[in-house]
N, C-alpha and C positions, 0 to 999 in steps of 0.2 A: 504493500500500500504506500503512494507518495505520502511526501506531508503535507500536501495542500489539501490531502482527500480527508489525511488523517485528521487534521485540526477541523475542516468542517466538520465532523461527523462529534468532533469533541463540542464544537458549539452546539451542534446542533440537540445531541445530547442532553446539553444545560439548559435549551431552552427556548434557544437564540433562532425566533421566528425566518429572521432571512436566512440562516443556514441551512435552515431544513427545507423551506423552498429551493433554495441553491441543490442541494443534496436531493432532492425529491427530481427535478430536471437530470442532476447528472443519471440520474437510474433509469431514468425514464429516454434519455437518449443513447442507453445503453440497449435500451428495450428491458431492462428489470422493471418488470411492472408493478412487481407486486410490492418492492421497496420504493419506486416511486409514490405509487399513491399510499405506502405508510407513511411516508416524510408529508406529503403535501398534503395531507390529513392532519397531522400535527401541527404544522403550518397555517393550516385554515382554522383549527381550532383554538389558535395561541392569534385571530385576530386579523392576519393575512389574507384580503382578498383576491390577490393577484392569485395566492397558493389557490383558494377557493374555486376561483375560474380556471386554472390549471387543472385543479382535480377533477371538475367536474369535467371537461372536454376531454380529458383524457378517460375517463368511463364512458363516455357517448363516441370514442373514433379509436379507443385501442383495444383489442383481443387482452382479457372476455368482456366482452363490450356487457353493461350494466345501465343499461336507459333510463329507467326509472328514476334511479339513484341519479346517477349525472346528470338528468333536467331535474330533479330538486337540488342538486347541489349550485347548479348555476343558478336556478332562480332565485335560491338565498342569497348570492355571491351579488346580481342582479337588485333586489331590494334593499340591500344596504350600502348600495349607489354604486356600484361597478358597472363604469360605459362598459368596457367590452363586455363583459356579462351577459349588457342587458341586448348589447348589438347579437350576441347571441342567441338570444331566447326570438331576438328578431327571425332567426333563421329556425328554430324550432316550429314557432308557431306557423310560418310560410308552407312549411314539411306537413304539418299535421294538417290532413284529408278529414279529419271528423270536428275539428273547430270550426264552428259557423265563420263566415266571414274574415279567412286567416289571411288573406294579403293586407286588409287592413289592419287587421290585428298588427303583423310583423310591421308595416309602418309604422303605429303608433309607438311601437318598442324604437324604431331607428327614431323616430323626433325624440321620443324620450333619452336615447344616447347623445342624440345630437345637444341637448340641454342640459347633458351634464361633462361636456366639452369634447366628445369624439367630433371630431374634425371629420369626419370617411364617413360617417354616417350622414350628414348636413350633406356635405358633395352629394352623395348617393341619392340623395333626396331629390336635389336641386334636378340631378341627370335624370330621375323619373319621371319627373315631373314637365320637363321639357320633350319626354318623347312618346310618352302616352300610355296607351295599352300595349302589355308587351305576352300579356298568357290568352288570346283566346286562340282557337284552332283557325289554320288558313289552310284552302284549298291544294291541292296536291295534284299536278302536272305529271302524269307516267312518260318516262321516256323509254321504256324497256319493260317486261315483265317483271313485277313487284316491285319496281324503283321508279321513284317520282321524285322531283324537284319540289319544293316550299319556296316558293318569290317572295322576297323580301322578310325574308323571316327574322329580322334583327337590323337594327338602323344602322347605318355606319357610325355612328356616334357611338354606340352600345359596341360593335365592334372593336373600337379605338380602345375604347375604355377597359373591354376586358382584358386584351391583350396586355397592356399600361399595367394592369392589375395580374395578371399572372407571370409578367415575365421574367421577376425574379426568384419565383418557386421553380424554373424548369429544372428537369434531370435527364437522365437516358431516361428511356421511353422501355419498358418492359415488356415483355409479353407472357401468355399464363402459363404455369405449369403444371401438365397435365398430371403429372403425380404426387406434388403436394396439395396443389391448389394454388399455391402463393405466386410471386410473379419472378422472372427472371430474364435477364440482359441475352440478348440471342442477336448474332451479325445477322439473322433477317429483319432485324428493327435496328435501325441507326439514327432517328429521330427523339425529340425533347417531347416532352410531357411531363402535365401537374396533375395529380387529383386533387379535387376540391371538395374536403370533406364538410363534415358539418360546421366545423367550426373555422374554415377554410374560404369558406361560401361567400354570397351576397346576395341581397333580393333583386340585383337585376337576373343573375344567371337563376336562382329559383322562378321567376316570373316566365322567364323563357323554357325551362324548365317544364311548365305548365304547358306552355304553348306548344312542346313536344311531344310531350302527351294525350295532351286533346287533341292534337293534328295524325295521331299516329292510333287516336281509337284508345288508348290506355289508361289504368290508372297512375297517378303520380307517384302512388307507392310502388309501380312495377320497374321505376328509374334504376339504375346503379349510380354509385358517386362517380361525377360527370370528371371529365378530362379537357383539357385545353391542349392542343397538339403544335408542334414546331416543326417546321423542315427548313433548315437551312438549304444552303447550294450541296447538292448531290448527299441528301439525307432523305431514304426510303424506309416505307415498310411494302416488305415484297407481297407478295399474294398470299392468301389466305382465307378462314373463314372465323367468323365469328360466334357461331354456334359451339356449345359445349359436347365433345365426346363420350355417352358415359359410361364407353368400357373402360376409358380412364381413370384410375381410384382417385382424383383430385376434381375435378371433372364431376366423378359419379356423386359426391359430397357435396359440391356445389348446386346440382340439378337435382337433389334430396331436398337441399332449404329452400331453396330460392328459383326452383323451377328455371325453364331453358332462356336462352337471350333469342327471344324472338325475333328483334328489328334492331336495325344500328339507324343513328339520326346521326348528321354534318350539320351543322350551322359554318361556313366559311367564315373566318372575319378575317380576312386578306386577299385582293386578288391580282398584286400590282408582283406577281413571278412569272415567267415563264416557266413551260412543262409543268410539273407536280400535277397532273391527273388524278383523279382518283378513276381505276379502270377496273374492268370486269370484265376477264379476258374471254369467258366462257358465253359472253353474251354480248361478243363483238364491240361494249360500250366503252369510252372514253369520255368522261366530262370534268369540265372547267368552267366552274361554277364562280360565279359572279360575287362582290364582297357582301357579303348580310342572308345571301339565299341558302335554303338547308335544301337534303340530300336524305330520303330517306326511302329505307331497303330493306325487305322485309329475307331474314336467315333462315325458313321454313318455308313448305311451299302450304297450301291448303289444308292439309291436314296432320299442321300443326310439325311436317316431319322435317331433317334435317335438308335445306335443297346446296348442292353441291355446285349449282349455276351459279351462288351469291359468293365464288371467291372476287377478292377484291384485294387490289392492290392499294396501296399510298407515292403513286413514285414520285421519284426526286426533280424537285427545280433544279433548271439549269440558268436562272438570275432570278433574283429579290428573296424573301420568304414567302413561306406561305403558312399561314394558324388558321386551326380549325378546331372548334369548339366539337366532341364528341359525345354521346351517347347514347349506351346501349340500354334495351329495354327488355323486362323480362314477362314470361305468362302468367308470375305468380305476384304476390304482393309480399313484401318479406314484415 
């Protein structure tokens, strides 16, 4: 053990509320779960509401995920005036399908942050506000068997913004593995990606969110946590499908809770590259999709079975970027 770990752990020991937040993060970006949320329990309980919203996001977005618990620990964190907190509960209440009236609920939570000085929250307002209705469903254009364009399905303004807003979360981009389940770096993915968990989020991408769902027939619980996509100059993801395999034991775990990924949805928010297609080679298509229009293709054919037509490539620009806002949607509700 160094000594810098060792004296935190001596403060923290005696009492000493910032150590054990301190201590509670280092565990937690170790992936030790279970001594981070001891420290930032102790933490939150000696007074600490940063610990407080730390603990609870991290019950709401880390394995064994504990919901309940983590939307009461933030809502307390939340009424004894923690902005981000409460910017969080903004994004709870957005998510929950069974509140009456949740997008304006989750507003009412962002003015409330914005009033107790979250800056990102007031912007965010200001930006909604200027662009309108962003969840109801728009009509869908087929250009191919089960693949149809969405026009205009995101302003360019909402475009700009998200991009601005994810692009210092990027990493290598992953793809699944079939035998844990988890995800892992593979030279047929060479592109950047973010997930945007819960507490990662924002009520423009929830609103749109909506809009993906209604446009694709779904419910909003049937989303996965969405993705924000990069491709620099010659950064591809090769062909592929997006359907789950479940003679695979990772795979087979995943289509047990959360039933199959039925549909993939693009929202573009970029289109000033050359090349980066998204192609479909089995079905002779190539499209180059315009900045703000989505993209959406259903991974089954009619009944409900795996269709092998929807491989789908990501290829690579050959000048500018290109981001694309992804995702996937499933039959089940989790």
């Amino acid at each position: 053990m160094d000594e810098t770990l060792h004296e935190l752990e001596r403060q923290a020991r005696a009492g000493d509320a910032a150590a054990q937040l301190a201590l509670g993060r280092r565990h937690a970006a170790r992936g030790e779960t279970a001594q981070a949320r001891n420290w930032l329990a102790h933490a939150a309980k000696a007074g600490s509401l940063e610990a407080a919203r730390a603990l609870g996001i991290d019950l709401l977005t880390r394995e064994p995920i504990r919901g309940d618990v983590g939307v009461k620990v933030v809502g307390d964190a939340a009424q004894r005036g923690d902005a981000e907190a409460v910017y969080v509960c903004a994004m709870l209440a957005a998510q929950d399908e069974k509140l009456p009236e949740r997008f304006a609920v989750a507003r009412d939570y962002l003015r409330e942050a914005a009033k107790l000085g979250l800056a990102r929250a007031e912007a965010e307002l200001q930006l909604l506000e200027s662009v309108g209705d962003l969840s109801s469903a728009l009509p869908t254009q087929e250009i191919a068997p089960r693949v149809g364009v969405v026009a205009r399905c995101a302003p360019p303004e909402i475009c700009d913004w998200l991009i601005a807003q994810t692009a210092p979360r990027l990493g290598r981009a992953q793809v699944y593995d079939p035998a844990s389940g988890g995800g892992r770096r593979e030279s047929a993915r060479s592109n950047s990606a973010a997930e945007l968990n819960i507490a990662q989020t924002n009520l423009v991408l929830m609103l749109l969110r909506q809009r993906i769902a209604a446009t694709a027939g779904l419910a909003f619980g049937a989303l996965e946590i969405p993705q924000i996509l990069h491709y620099a100059v010659g950064e591809e993801f090769k062909p592929h499908v997006d359907v789950l395999d479940g003679a695979q034991p990772g795979y087979a775990r995943d289509l047990a809770e959360r039933g199959q990924r039925v549909a993939t949805f693009l929202i573009y928010l970029s289109d000033d590259y050359d090349g980066g297609e998204t192609e479909f080679p089995r079905l002779g298509l190539k499209h180059k999709a315009r900045k703000g229009d989505g993209l959406l293709f259903w991974n089954v054919d009619a009944q409900g079975r795996p269709d092998p037509a929807m491989l789908h490539a990501g290829r690579a620009p050959t000048r500018g970027e290109k981001w694309v806002l992804s995702q996937w949607l499933r039959d089940r509700i989790r």
